[in-house]
C-alpha positions as CSV (number, residue, x, y, z in Angstrom):
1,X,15.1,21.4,-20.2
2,X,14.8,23.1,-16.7
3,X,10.7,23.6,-17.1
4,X,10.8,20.2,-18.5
5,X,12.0,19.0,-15.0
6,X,9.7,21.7,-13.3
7,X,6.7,20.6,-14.8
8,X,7.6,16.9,-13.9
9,X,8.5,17.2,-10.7
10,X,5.2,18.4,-10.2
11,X,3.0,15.7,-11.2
12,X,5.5,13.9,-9.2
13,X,4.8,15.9,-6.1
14,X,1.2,15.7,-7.0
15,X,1.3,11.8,-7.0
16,X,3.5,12.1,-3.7
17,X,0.1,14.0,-2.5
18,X,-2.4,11.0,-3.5
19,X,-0.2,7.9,-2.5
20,X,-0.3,9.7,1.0
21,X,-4.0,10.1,0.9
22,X,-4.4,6.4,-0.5
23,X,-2.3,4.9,2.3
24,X,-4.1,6.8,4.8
25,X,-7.6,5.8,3.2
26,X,-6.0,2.0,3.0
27,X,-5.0,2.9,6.7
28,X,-8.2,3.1,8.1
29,X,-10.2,-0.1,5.7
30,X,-7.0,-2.1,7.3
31,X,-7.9,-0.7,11.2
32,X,-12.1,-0.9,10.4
33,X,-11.2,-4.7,9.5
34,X,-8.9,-5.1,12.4
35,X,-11.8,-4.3,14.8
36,X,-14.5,-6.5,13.0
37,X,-11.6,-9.4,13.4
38,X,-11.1,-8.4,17.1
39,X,-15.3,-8.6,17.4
40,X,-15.5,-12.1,15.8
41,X,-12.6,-13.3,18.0
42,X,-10.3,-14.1,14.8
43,X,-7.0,-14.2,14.0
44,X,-5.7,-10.7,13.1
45,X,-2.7,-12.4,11.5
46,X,-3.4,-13.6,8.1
47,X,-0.5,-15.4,6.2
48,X,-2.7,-16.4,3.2
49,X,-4.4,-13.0,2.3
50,X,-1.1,-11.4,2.7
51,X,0.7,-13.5,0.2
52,X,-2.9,-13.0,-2.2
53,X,-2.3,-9.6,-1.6
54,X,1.4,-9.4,-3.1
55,X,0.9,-12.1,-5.3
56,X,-2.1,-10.0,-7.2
57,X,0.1,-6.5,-7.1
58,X,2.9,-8.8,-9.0
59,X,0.4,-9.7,-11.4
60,X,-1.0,-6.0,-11.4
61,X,2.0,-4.5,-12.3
62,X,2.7,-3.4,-15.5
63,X,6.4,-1.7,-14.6
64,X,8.8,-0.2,-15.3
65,X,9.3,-1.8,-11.9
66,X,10.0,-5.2,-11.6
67,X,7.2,-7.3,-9.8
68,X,9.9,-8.1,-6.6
69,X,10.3,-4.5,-6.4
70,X,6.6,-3.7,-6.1
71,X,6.0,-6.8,-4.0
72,X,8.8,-5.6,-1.7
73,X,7.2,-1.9,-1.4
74,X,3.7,-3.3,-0.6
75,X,5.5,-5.4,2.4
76,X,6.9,-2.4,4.1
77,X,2.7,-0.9,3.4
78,X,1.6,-4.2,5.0
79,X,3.9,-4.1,7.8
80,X,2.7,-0.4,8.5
81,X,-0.7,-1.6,8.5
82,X,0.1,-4.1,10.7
83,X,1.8,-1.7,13.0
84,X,-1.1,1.1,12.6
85,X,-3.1,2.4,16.0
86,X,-6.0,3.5,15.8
């Protein structure tokens, strides 16, 4: 049982490893479309695209979670984002 829970809490420091690097790589699309916004003289604020955004992981996920629960965590990635300096 112990190298049962070795071996899984590796692939679930291994997936800790790529959601960091996916956030990051999300990090920097979010602060390249930031400045094209800032450029064209538009809103940075989108309402809309945010609720797309967390309507379509709802509809992405496939749980266990629950879709409110993956909805909630990609608020607190889209309030990062928001909060994000280049």
């Amino acid at each position: 049982m112990t190298d049962d829970i070795t071996r899984l809490r590796a692939r679930l420091d291994a997936l800790d490893g790529e959601l960091v690097t996916a956030l990051n790589e999300r990090a920097r699309l979010s602060l390249a479309v930031r400045a094209l916004k800032q450029d064209a003289a538009l809103p940075l604020y989108d309402p809309a695209r945010e609720s797309r955004i967390l309507e379509r992981v709802g509809e992405l996920n496939a749980g266990p979670l629950y879709d409110e629960q993956v909805q909630e965590v990609f608020r607190a990635i889209l309030k990062v984002m928001k909060e994000a300096r280049a």
